[in-house]
C-alpha positions in Angstrom: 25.6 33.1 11.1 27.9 34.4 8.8 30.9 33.0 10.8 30.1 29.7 11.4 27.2 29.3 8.9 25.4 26.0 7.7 27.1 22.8 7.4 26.9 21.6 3.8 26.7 17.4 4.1 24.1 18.3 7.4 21.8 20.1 5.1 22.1 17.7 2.1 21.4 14.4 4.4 18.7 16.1 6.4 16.9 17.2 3.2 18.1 14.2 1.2 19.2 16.7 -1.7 21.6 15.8 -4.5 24.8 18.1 -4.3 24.4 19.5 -8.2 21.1 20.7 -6.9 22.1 22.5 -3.5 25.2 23.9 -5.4 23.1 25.7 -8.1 20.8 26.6 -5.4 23.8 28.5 -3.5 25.2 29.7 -6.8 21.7 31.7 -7.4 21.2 32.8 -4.0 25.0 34.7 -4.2 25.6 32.3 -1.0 29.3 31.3 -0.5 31.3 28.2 1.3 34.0 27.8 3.0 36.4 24.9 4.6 37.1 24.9 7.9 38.3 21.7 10.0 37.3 19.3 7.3 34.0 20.4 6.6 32.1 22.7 4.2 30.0 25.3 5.5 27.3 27.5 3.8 28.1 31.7 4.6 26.3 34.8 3.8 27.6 35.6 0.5 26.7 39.3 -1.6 22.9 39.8 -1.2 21.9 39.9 2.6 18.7 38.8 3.1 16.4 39.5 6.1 16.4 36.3 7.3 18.8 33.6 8.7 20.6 31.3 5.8 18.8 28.2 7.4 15.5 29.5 6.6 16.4 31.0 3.3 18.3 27.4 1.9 14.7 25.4 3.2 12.2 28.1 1.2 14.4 27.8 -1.8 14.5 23.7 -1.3 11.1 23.1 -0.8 10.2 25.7 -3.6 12.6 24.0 -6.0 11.1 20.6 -5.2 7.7 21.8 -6.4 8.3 24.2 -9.4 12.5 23.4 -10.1 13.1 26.7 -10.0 13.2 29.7 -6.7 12.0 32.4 -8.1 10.0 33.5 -4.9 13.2 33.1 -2.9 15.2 35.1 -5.0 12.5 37.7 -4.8 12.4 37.6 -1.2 8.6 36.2 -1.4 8.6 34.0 1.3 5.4 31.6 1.7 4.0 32.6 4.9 0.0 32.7 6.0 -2.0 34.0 8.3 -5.2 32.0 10.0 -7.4 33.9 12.7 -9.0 31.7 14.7 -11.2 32.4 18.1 -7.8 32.7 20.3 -6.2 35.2 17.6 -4.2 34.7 14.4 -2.0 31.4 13.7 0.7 32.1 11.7 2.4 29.4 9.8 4.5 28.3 6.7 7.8 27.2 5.7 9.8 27.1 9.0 7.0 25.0 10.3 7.2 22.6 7.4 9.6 19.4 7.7 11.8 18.2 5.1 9.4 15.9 3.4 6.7 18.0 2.9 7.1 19.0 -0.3 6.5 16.2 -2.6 9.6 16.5 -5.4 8.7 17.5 -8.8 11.1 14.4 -10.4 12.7 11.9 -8.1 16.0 13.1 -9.5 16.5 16.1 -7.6 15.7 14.0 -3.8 18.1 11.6 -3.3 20.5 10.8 0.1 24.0 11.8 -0.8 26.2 9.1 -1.2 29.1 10.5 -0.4 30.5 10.3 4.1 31.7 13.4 5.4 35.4 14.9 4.7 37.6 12.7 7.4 41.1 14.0 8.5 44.1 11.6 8.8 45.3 10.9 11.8 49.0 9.7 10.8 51.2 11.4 8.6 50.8 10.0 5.5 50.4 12.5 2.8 46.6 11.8 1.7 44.2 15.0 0.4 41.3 15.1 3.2 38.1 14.0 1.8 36.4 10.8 1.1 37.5 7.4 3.2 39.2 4.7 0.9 36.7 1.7 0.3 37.5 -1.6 -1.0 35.2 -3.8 -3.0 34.4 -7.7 -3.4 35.3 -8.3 -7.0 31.9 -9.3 -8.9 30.8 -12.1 -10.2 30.3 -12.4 -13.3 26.4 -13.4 -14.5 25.8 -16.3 -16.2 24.0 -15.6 -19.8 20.3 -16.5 -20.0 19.0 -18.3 -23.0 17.6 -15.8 -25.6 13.7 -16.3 -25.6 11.9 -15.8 -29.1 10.2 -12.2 -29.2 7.3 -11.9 -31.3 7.6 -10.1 -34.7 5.0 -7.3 -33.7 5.6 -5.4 -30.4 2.8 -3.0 -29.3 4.0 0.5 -28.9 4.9 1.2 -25.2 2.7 3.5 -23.6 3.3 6.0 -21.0 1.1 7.4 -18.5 2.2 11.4 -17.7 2.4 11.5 -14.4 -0.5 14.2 -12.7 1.3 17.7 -11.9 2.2 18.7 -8.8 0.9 22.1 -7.3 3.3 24.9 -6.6 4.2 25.4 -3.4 2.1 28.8 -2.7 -0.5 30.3 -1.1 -3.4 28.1 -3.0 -2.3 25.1 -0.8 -3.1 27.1 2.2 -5.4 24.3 2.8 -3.1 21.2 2.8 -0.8 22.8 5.3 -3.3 23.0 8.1 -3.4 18.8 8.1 -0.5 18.9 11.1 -2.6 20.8 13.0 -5.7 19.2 12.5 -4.7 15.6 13.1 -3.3 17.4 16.5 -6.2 18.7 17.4 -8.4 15.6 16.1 -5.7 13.9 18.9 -6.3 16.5 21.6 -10.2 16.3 21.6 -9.8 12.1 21.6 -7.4 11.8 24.3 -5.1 10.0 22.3 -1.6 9.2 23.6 0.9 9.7 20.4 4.1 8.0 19.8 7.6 10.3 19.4 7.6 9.4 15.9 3.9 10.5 15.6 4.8 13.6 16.8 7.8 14.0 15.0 5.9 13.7 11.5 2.8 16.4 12.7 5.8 19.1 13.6 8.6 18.3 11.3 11.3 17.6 13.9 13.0 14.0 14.1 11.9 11.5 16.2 15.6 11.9 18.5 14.7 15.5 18.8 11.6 14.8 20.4 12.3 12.2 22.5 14.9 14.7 24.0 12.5 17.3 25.1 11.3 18.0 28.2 7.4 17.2 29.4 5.2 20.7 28.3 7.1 21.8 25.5 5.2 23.8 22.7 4.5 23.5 18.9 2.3 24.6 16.6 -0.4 25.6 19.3 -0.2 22.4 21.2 1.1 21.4 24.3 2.7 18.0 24.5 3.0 16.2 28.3 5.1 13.4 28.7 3.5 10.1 29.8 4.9 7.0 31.1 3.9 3.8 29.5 5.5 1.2 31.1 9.3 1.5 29.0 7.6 3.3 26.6 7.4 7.2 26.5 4.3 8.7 25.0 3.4 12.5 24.6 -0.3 13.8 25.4 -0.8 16.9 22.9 -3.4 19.8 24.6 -4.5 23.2 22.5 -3.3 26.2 24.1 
């Protein structure tokens, strides 16, 4: 991990972060970065932590989305649980949760990056590598509306506070069993579920589960690959 690491622009599209955001995340987490062919890569900086960088960079996202800070990660109190059931105890948290499943705190700190990844140049032509010269249609310019008459008194605008959102932490225990339950809601139906279906319930993307192979596992299921005319459709079954 420490040779190769995490690729920066990856991480920021797949978790749709802003790159002031991942940068102080990096900073606080004594992570590093380093260039190599072009791109930017997250490495294993001072602290060494005892798990990989992947897992460490989504706990300290998803915590920052709910609270703006990572003061759990930091602390190396990583949200995990524990749920005993009849077949033995589930255990579940943060590597099973996908990239949207913490809803942000301020819409300011989930955004897609705007920017395309560094590009190298393929002639000779002395250019710094980095972001791909675009040109734009001039605009055109608006015509001016009429001014309308505004009434002498204006009532105060009023703004309704937005509810707060829950901490990511062990109190929402509750919430994170809903993957598993509309699973097994699926199982005990018989319902045939769509990749994309199954791609929100697990967290993966719909391309990654198209590409697997009939039988694979997650989350205590079973999914079986079922032919529907052109369409491919997954059966899920509790193990």
């Amino acid at each position: 991990m420490a040779q190769t690491g995490i690729n920066l622009y990856d991480f920021r599209k797949e978790f749709n972060i802003p790159a002031a955001d991942i940068r102080s995340i990096i900073k606080q987490l004594k992570l590093t970065t380093i260039k190599k062919d072009g791109d930017e890569f997250i490495v294993e900086g001072d602290k060494k932590y005892k798990c990989g960088i992947g897992y460490l960079l989504k706990h300290a996202v998803l915590e920052y989305r709910a609270t703006m800070r990572i003061d759990n990660t930091l602390a190396g109190k990583f949200i995990e649980y524990e749920h005993e059931t009849s077949k033995g105890v589930v255990h579940f948290g943060v590597r099973d949760f996908g990239s949207n499943a913490v809803k942000p705190k301020t819409p300011a700190i989930k955004v897609k990056p705007n920017k395309k990844k560094a590009v190298k140049l393929l002639n000779n032509a002395e250019e710094p590598v980095g972001i791909t010269k675009q040109t734009q249609p001039p605009k055109t310019p608006k015509t001016p509306k009429p001014k309308e008459k505004t009434e002498t008194t204006q009532k105060p605008s009023q703004t309704t506070p937005e509810p707060p959102v829950k901490p990511l932490n062990a109190s929402s225990a509750t919430d994170v069993l809903a993957p598993q339950k509309e699973l097994l809601n699926a199982a005990k139906q018989g319902f045939l579920v769509t990749s994309e279906q199954v791609a929100a319930l697990i967290g993966l993307s719909a391309e990654t589960v198209r590409s697997k192979k009939s039988g694979f596992r997650k989350l205590g299921f079973e999914f079986a690959k079922v032919r529907e005319g052109a369409n491919t459709l997954w059966k899920p079954k509790q193990y």
